[in-house]
N, C-alpha and C positions, 0 to 999 in steps of 0.2 A: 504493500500500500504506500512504502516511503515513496514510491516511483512516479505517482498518479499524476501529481500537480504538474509533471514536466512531461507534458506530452509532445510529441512531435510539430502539431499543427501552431503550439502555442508560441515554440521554439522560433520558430522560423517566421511567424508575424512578428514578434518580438526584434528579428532583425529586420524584418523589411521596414517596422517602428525607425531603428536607427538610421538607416538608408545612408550613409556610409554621411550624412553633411557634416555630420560632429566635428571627422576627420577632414572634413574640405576648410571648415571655420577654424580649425587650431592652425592648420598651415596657412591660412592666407594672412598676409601684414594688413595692419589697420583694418579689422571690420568694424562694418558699420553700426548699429542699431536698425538699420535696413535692413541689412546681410543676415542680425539675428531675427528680428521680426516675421521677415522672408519663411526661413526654414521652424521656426515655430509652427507659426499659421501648419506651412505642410507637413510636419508630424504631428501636427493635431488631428489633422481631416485621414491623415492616413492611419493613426490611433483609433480612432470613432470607426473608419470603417471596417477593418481588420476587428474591432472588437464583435461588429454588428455578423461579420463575416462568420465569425467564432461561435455566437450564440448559436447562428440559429442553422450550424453545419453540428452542432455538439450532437442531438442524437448520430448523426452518421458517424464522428469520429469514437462515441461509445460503444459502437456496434462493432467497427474495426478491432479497437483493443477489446471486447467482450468483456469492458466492464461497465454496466447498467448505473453508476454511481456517477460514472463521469460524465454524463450530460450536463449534470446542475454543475459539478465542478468547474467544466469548461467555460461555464454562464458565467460565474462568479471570480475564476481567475482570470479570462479575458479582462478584467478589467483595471488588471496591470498595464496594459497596451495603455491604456488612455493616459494612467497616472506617470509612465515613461516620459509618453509625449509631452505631456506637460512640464517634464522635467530637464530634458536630455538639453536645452539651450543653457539653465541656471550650473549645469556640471561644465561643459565647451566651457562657458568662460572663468570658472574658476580653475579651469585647467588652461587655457591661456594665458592665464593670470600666472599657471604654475602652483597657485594656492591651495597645496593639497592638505595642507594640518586644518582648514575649515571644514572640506569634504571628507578627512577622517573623522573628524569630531561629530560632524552629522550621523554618519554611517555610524560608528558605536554609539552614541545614543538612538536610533531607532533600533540596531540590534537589539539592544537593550530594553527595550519597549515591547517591541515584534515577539521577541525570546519571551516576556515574561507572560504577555497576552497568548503566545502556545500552548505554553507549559503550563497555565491555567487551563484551558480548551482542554488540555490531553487530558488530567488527570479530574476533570468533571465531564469523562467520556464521552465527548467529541469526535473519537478517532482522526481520522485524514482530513475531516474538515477542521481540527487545530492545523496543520500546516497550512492547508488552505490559505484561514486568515491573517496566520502569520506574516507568510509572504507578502498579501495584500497591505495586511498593519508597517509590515518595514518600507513598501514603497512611497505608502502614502505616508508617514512619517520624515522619510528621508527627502519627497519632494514637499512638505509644508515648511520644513527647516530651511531646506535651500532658498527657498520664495521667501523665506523671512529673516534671513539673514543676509542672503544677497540680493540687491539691491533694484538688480535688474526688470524694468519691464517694458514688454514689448509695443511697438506702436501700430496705430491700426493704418498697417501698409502691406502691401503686396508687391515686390519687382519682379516681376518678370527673369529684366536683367541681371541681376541678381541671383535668381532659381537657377537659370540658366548657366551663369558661372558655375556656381557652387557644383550641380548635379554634374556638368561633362565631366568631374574629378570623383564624386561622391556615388556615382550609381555605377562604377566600377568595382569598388568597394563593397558594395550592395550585393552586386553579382557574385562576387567573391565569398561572402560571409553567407550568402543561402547554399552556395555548392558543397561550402565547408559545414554547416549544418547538413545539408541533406546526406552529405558523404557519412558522416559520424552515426548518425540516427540509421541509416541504412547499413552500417557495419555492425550494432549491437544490434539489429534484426537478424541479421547473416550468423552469425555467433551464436544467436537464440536459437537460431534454427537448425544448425548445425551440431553445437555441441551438447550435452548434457547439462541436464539444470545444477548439477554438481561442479562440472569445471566451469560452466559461465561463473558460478558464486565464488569460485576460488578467483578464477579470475577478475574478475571486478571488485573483491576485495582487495586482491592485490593493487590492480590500480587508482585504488583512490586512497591508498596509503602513499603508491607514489605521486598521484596529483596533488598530494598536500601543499608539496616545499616547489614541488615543478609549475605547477599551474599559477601558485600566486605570486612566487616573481616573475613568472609569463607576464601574469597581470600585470604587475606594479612596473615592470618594464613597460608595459605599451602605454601605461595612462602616464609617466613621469618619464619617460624620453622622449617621445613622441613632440611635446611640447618644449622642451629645449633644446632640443635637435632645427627642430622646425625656427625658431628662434635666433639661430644661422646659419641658415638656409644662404644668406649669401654671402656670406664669408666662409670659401671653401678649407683655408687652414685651419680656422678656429673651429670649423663645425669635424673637419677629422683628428685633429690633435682629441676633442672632446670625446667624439666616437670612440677613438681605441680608450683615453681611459673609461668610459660606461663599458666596452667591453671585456678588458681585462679583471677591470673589478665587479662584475656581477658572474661574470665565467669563473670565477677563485672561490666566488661564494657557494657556485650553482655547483660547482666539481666535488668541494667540500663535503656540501648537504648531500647529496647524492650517491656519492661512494661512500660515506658514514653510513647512509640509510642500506644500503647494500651490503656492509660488512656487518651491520647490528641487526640484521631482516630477520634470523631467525628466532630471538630471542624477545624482541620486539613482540613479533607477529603472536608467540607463543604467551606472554606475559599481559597482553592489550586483550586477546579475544578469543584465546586457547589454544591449546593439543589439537583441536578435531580441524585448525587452518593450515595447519603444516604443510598440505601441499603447495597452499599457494606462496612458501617463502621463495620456491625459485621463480617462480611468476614476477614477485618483485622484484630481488635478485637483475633480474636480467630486462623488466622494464624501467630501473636506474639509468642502466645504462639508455635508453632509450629517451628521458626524459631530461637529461643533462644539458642535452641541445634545445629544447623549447625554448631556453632566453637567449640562444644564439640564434634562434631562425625569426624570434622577434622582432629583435634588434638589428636584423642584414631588411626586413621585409618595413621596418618603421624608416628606415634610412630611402627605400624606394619611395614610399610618400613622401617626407620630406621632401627630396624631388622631384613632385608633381608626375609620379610615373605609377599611375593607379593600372594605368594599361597594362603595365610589366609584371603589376602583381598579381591581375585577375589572369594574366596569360600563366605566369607559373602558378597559381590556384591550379589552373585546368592541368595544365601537366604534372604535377606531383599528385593530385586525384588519379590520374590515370594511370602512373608509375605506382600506386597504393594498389589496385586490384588482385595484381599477380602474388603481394602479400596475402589479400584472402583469401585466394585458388589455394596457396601452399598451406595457410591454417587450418582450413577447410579438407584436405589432401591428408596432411601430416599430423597435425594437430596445434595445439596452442603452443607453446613451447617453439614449433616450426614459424608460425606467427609471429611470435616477439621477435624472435633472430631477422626473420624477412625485415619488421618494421625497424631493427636496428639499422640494415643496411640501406633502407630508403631513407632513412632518417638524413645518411650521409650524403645521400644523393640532393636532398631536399636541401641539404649545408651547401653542399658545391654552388648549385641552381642559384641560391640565393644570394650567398658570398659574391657568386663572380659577378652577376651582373649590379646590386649596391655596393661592391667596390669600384666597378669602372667609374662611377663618378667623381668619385671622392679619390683616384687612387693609392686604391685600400685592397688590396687584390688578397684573395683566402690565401694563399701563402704566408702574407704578412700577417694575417689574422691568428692564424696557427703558431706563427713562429711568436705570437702575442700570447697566446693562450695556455702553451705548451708546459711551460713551467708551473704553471697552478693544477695543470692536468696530471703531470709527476708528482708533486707532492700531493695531490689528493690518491694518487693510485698509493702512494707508500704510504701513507696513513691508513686506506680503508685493508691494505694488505695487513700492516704489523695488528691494525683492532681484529680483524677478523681470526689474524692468528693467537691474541689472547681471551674472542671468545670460544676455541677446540681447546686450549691451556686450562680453562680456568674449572675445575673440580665444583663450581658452585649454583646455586638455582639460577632460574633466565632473568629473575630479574635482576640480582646480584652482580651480574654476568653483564646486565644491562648497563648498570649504573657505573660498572666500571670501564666498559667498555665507551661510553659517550663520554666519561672524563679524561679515559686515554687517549683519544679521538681529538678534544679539545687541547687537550696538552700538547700532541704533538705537532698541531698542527699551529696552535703557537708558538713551540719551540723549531719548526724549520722555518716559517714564515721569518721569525728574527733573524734566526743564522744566517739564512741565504738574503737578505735583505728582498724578499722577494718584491717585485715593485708593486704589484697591486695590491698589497698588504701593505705596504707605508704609504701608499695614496690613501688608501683606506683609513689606516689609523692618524695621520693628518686631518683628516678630515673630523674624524670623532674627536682628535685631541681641541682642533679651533669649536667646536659645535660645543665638549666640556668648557671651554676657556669663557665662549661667551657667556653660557649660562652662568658660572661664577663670578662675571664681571658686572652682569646683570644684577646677581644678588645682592654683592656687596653695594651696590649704587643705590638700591631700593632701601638698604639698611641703614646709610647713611645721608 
């Protein structure tokens, strides 16, 4: 039942809700109140009508999934569409602004709110419509916040010219973000269909222990480079000297998290949610490695917006979707396990595709990239090797095993980051040392 609220039809309105202008308004210099009023207006009318779409297709799409429950569901969470729309301009500009500590503050507190209005629903036997409202309660919480803390409102205008700019960059985008939805939603079908409800459960348990650390610096990389990238955009030095350091220091992080979560998977897996998940530690295991690269294929394909080349990205959409299939002939053939390895090697494919043509601009060619990278990728293999070798040493329970294991981990990966002066680890800690300084300097100013 955790599955309900995110059904397919909902997914994919949801992006066509976004229609790629977010991304057209953060790369252009100077918009207007025009520029935002423009795309308002059209995610509003295209909000109302995706939801109107929604309601009244809900018995057909409850009939699909064969669950009777979802008609009213889909009635009631469609109606996230509209509260988006009304949102998705107040976020653009505080992410132009760069002003993400207000966007964070919003977000946990309606977390905060959302969460407690569930966990009230659930345990006054609600079932799945506590999620439900949940969901609903976080959006509309997170977009009243934004409408009243930020300042912006729109004016009653419509341009044309304007629409028009923005969409020749933004419905590229569009195209892109339905193919990569429909590609995902039609691979957990294939898998459903394919495999046993037992290895699908192993498997997707595994992956959403790996999409914890993978997914959300996915995230947090495209909502906070994206914008200072874009920022310059025409200053090709300053915008690549920038680029390698966001890459070398979030690649140092993502190697880290990654190969730690791979060498501490079994004891992890077996301490969090049991004995009876054991098959799927190598499932994780080996979708680590898989997931390492999601903030490097972010940040080569945020580099192509940047440069106004949405064509380049919806063209390699289409071709790494089509370089995906022969991965699901072999998992579907072979099994899961054949799977993960295929998706390791496309993954590399999808690095090269990406790398080379957002380095031709900037000349930043995947050579340089690697030869950038390479060092935080050796010392994260000799860390997750030496942990892994003291969790088969260690005589003692998993969680024991655990704990010692995630402070060896920590340990050593500050003691060679010192040693070797690695550089993404003292851009790094530069950066926390001035971030500590100020806050200190703040203090003492407020106290006297």
């Amino acid at each position: 039942m955790m599955m309900l609220p995110r059904t397919g039809p909902l997914i994919l309105s949801a992006v066509v809700v976004n229609s790629g202008f977010g991304a057209a308004l953060i790369r252009k210099q100077n918009c207007t109140d025009v520029d935002f009023s423009t795309v308002f207006y059209f995610n509003l009318v295209v909000g109302v009508l995706f939801y109107w779409i929604l309601f009244f297709s809900s018995p057909t799409i409850s009939f699909f999934f064969n669950e009777p429950q979802l008609t009213n569901l889909v009635k009631v969470l469609a109606i996230v569409l509209i509260i988006d729309s009304l949102t998705i301009i107040q976020r653009t500009i505080l992410t132009k602004r760069i002003d993400f500590k207000l966007q964070t503050k919003i977000s946990v507190v309606a977390s905060i709110m959302s969460g407690a209005v569930g966990i009230t629903l659930a345990f006054n036997g609600f079932g799945v419509w506590s999620l439900a409202v949940m969901q609903i309660t976080q959006r509309a919480v997170n977009s009243g916040l934004l409408w009243l803390w930020n300042r912006w409102r729109p004016l009653f205008v419509f341009s044309k010219t304007s629409f028009n700019e923005l969409f020749s960059f933004g419905y590229k985008l569009l195209i892109s973000g339905l193919i990569d939805t429909l590609y995902r939603n039609i691979y957990l079908l294939i898998i459903g269909k394919y495999f046993s409800a037992q290895e699908l459960g192993y498997y997707t348990r595994a992956h959403q222990f790996q999409s914890l650390p993978s997914q959300n610096i996915n995230g947090i990389i495209g909502r906070v480079s994206y914008p200072v990238l874009a920022q310059m955009q025409d200053d090709k030095a300053a915008l690549k000297r920038n680029y390698q350091k966001l890459i070398k220091s979030i690649m140092f992080i993502t190697f880290v998290l990654m190969m730690g979560m791979a060498a501490v998977a079994e004891p992890m897996v077996i301490t969090l949610i049991g004995e009876q998940w054991r098959p799927c530690i190598i499932y994780l295991q080996l979708l680590c490695f898989v997931g390492m690269m999601y903030p490097l294929h972010a940040l080569n394909l945020n580099m192509l917006n940047v440069q106004g080349r949405s064509d380049l990205f919806l063209k390699l959409e289409i071709i790494k979707k089509i370089l995906a299939i022969p991965v699901i002939v072999i998992g579907v053939m072979f099994g899961i396990k054949a799977m993960i390895v295929g998706m390791m090697v496309n993954t590399q494919v999808a690095y090269f595709l990406n790398s080379y043509w957002s380095g031709r601009f900037i000349d930043y060619s995947m050579k340089d990239q690697v030869k950038d990278i390479l060092p935080s990728f050796v010392l994260a293999v000799t860390m997750g090797a030496i942990v892994a070798g003291i969790g088969w040493l260690l005589p003692f329970g998993n969680l024991a095993i655990l704990a010692v294991q995630v402070v060896a981990g920590a340990v050593l990966v500050f003691v060679m980051a010192e040693v070797t002066q690695l550089e993404a680890y003292v851009f790094m800690k530069k950066i926390l040392h001035d971030k500590i300084a100020t806050i200190m300097a703040g203090r003492r100013l407020s106290r006297s």
